[in-house]
C-alpha positions in Angstrom: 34.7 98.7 237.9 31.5 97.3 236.6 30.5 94.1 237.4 29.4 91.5 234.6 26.9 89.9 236.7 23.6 91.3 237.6 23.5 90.4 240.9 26.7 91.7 241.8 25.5 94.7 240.4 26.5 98.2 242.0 23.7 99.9 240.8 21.2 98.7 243.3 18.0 99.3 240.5 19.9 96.8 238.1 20.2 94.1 241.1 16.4 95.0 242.3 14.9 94.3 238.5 17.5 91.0 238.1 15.9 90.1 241.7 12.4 90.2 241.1 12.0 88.7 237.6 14.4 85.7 238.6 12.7 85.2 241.9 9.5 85.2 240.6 10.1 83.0 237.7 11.5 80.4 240.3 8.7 80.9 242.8 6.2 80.2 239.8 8.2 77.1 238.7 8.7 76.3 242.1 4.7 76.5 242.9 3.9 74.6 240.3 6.2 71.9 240.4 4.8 71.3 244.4 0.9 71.5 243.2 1.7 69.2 240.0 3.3 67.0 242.7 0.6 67.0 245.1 -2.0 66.6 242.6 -0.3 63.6 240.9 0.0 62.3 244.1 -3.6 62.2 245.0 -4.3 61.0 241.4 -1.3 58.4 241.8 -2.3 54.8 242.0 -5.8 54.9 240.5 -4.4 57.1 237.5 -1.9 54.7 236.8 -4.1 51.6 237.1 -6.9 53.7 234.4 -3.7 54.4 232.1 -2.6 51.0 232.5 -5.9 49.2 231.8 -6.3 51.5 228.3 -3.0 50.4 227.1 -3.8 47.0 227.2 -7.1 47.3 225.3 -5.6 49.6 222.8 -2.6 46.6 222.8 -5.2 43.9 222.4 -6.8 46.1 219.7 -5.8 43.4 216.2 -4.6 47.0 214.1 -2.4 47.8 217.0 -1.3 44.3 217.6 -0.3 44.6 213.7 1.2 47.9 214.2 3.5 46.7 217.2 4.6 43.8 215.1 5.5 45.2 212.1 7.5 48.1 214.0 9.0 45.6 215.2 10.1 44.2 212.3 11.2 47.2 210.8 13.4 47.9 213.6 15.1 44.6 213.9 18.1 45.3 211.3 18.9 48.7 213.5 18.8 47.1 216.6 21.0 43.9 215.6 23.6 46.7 213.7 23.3 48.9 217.4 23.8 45.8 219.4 27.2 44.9 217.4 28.2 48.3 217.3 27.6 48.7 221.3 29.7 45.3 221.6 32.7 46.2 219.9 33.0 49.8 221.8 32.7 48.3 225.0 34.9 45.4 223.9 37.4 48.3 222.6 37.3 50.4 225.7 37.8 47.1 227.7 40.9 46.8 226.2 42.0 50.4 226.1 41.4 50.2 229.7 43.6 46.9 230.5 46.4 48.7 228.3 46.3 51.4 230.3 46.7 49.9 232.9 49.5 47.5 232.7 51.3 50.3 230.8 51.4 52.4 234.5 52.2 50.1 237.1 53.9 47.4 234.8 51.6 44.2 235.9 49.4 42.6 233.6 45.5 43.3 234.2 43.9 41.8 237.0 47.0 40.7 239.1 46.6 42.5 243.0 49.6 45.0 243.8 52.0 43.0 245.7 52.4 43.7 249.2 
């Protein structure tokens, strides 16, 4: 019997090739995720504080300010529909919820078990 996966493999050639291009994927992504960590580190606060200080010039910038606004405004009528929409499915879930459960122990929602 064959096995599907490779590194259950019986032929020993099939599990050594698996091995090695896996492994050394993962040791690469493993590497670099550790030296992008240690380097962000050592960048960290005085990074942040550079990125930080350009947004709020580019956000003080009158075009930008204009820009920001009228996004805004463009968005408002999507975010007012979301809003309602996100309402109503929470409300509707709620009450799926309470349903649920005074249809499987026979008390209404909220009462404690008696004891």
């Amino acid at each position: 019997m064959v096995s599907q996966h490779p590194w259950r493999a019986a032929d020993a050639s099939t599990r050594s090739a698996w091995h090695n291009g896996t492994m050394r994927f993962r040791t690469g992504l493993i590497t670099g995720l550790g030296i992008g960590y240690v380097l962000g580190a050592r960048a960290g606060r005085e990074r942040y504080d550079q990125l930080m200080r350009a947004w709020y010039r580019a956000r003080s910038n009158e075009r930008v300010a204009g820009a920001i606004e009228v996004a805004g405004d463009l968005t408002e009528m999507p975010r007012a529909k979301a809003r309602g929409v996100m309402g109503n499915g929470l409300r509707a879930a709620g009450a799926a919820i309470r349903e649920r459960s005074e249809a499987s122990d026979g008390r209404p929602a909220g009462q404690a078990p008696s004891r």
